[in-house]
N, C-alpha and C positions, 0 to 999 in steps of 0.2 A: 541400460543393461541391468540383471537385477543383481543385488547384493548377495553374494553367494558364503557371505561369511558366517550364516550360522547353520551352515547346509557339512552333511554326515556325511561321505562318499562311502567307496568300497573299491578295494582291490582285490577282484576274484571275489573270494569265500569269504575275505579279511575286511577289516575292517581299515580305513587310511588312519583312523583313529589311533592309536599308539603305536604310529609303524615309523621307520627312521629310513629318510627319502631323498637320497639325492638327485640333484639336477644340474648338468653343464652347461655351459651358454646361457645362465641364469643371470647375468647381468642385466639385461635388455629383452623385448621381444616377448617371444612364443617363450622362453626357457624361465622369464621372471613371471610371467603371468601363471606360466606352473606349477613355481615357488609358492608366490599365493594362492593358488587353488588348492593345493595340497596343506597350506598349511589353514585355509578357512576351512577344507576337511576333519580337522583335527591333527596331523601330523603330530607323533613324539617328537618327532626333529624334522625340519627339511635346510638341509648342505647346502650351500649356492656357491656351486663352483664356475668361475669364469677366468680366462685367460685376462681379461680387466680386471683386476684386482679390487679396485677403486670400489668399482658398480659395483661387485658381487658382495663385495663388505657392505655397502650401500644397502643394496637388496636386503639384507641378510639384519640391518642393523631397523629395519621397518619392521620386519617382521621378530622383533626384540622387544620392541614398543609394544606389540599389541600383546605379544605373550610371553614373557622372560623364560631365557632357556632353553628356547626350544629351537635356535637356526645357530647356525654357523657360517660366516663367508669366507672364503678360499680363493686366493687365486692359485691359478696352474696352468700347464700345459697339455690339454691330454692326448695332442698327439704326439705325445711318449709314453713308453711304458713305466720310467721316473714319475711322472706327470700321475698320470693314474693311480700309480702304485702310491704316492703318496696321499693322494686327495683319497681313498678308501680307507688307508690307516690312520690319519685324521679324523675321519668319520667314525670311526669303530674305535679308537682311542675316546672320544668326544662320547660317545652315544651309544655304544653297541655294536650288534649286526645289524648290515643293512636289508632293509625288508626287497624294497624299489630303489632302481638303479634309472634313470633318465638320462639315456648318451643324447643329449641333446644338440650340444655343440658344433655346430659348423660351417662352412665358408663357402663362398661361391668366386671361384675363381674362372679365368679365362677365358678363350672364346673359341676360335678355331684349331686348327691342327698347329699353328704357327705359336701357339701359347709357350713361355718359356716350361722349360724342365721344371726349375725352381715351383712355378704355379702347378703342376701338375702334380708335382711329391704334396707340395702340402692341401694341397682338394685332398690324397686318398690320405694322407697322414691323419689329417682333419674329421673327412667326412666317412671315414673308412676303418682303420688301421686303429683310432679310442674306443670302437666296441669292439674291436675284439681286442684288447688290451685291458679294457675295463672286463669283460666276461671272464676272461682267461684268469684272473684274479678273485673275482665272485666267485663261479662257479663252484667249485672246490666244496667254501663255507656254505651255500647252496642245496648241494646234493646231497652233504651230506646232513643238512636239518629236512631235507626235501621238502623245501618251497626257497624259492624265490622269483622276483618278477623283474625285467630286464625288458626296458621299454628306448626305441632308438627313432632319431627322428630323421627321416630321409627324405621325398619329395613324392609329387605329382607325376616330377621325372624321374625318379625309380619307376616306374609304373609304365609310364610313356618314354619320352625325352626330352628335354631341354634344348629348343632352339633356339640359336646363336651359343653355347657352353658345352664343347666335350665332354671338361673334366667336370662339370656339375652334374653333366648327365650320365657319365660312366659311375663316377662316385656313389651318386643316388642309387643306380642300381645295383650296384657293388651292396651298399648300405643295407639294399632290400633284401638282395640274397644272403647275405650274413644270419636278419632276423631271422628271417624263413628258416635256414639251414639249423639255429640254434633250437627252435620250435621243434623241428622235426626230429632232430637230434636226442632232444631234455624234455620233451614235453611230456611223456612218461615218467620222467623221474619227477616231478613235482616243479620244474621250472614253465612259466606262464614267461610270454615274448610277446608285445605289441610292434607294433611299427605305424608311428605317423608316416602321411603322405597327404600334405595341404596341396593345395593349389595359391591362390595371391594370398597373402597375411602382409598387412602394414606393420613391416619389420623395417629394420637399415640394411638387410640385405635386400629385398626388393626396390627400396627406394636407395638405394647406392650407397651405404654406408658401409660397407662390409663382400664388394664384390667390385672386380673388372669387366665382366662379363653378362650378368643375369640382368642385371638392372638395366641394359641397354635395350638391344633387341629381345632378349627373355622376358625381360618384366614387360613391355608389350604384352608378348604374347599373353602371360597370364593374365592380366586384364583384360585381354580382348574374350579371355574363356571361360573367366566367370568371377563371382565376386572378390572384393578381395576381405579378407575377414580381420576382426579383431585380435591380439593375439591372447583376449581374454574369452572367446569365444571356442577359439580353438582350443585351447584348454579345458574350459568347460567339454568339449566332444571327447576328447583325452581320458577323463575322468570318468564319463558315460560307457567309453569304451572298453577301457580298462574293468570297470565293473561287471559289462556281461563278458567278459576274458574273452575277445574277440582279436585275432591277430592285425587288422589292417583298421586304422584309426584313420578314419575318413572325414575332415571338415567340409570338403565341398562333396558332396554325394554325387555330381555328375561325372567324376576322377572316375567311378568305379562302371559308368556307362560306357567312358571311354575306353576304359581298360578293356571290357567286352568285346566294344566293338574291334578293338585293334588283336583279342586275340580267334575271333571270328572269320576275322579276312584281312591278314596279317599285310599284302600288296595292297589292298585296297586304301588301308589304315595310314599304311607311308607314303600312300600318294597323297590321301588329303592333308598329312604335316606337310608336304612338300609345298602344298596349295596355300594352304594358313602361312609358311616361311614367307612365300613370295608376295600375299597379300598383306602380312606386317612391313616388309621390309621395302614397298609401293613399289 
């Protein structure tokens, strides 16, 4: 993969170059790999907030090394509004306002209809409930400098579903609708909204660090539908995306063929997950 660290990015109009950037779920995976792309873009600061405490200081203390000053690592909880509300003043105590916000963080829980309660509050607490917790708190300082960019990371199953996971797959779309809804909402007022939607990334939640559910018969399936990506790669599209301020941040490009066809011929579309369910599941 090439070395992207002495590469310029752009958010929007802006430059990533002296912008103050956080990212949740920045421990590990897709969320540290975005810590480092934003800050090989030049980042003023990029925040590495994770529920690991440990990792995100970790993350956070690499990228200290390379350039003093310029990261912070946090732990927290953001599905609260405690949680949020402090990892933002933190940040803007630390650094200023923040330019980019990355609701990155979140879990893949359960499987059927039979999943506890317990797993089902914290899917939408997790994957749902921290952007609009984290916005609800931006915004404000936001609208009224008119600009800010508010990027959330949902799925392949917002888009489609998630076979074998309810709550992975209502949550995703919950996630998606949220973006969308903020876009459509702020997008006149100066606020820019992406929304990832990967399909495989060799994370610990597709390989079962971080889920009861996905990683069993889900992570199947996404292997079986297309590659599974780096989560430095996906990053890299993040940052591509972000730049031409395009709302749906697509790593595998065939997500958005699917998407097509299933909203083309919507019965045709749920017969063949039903086809794919029963061809994973032998």
């Amino acid at each position: 993969m090439a070395d992207h660290t002495a590469v310029r990015g752009t958010v929007g109009a802006v430059e990533i170059a002296d912008k103050v950037i956080v990212v949740t779920g920045a421990a590990s995976g897709i969320g540290r790999a975005l810590a480092r792309r934003f800050h090989a873009g030049g980042a003023r600061a990029v925040v590495v907030a994770d529920v690991a405490e440990q990792g995100a200081v970790a993350v956070a203390a690499e990228l200290e090394r390379a350039r003093p000053g310029c990261s912070l690592g946090l732990g927290c909880d953001v599905s609260t509004p405690d949680g949020n509300e402090a990892l933002i003043d933190a940040t803007e105590q630390r650094f200023g306002e923040i330019d980019l916000f990355f609701a990155n963080a979140g879990v893949g829980l359960g499987t059927d209809l039979e999943t506890s309660d317990a797993d089902w509050h914290t899917a939408f607490a997790v994957n749902v409930e921290a952007h609009y917790y984290a916005a609800r708190r931006l915004l404000p300082g936001w609208l009224a400098r008119g600009e800010g960019y508010f990027c959330s990371t949902a799925s392949a199953a917002g888009l489609l579903t998630q076979i074998g996971s309810a709550p992975y797959s209502v949550t995703k779309h919950a996630a998606v609708a949220f973006a969308e809804w903020l876009s459509v909402t702020y997008g006149d007022q100066g606020i820019r909204v992406s929304c990832l939607c990967p399909m495989g990334v060799n994370t610990n939640m597709l390989n079962g660090g971080n889920t009861s559910g996905v990683a069993a018969l889900g992570g199947d399936v996404v292997r079986s539908a297309g590659a599974v990506l780096e989560p430095e790669d996906v990053a890299e599209v993040c940052v591509e995306t972000i730049s031409a301020e395009r709302f749906l941040i697509l790593p595998h490009p065939e997500v958005l063929t699917f998407f097509q066809r299933k909203g083309s011929d919507y019965d045709r579309w749920l017969a063949g997950m039903r086809r794919l369910q029963a061809r994973v599941r032998g």
